[in-house]
N, C-alpha and C positions, 0 to 999 in steps of 0.2 A: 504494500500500500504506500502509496505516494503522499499523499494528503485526502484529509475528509473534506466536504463542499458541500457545506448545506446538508441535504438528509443523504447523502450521497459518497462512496468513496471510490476515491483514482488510483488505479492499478496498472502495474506497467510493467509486461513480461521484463526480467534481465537480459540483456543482450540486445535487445528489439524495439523498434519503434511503437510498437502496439501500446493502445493505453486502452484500456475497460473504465467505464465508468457503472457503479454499481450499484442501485440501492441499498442504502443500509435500514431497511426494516424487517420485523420478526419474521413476518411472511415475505415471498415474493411471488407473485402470481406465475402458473404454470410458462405462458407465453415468453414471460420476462428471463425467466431461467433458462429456457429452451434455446432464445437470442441471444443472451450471454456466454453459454457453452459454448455453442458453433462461434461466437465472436473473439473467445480464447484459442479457439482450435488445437481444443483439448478435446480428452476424449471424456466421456461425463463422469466415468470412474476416478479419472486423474483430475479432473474438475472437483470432485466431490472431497478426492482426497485431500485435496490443495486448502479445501474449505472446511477441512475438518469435519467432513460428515463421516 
């Protein structure tokens, strides 16, 4: 994590120009997750892992 923004936080693969912006609430709707994942292009297991699920 880069910095938080608002209800929001900025992540930034190492190495990479990529940056994720991410909601930071308890839920995040189905959709929103689904576009996240593919926007890490990670896989949702290594996604998951990353996130501590």
């Amino acid at each position: 994590m880069v910095r938080p923004r608002g209800s929001h936080m900025i992540l930034v693969k190492k190495g990479g120009m990529a940056t994720l912006s991410v909601p930071d609430h308890k839920e995040v709707a189905k959709g929103t997750l689904r576009s996240l994942i593919r926007a890490s292009n990670l896989t949702t297991e290594e996604f998951l892992k990353l996130a501590g699920r």
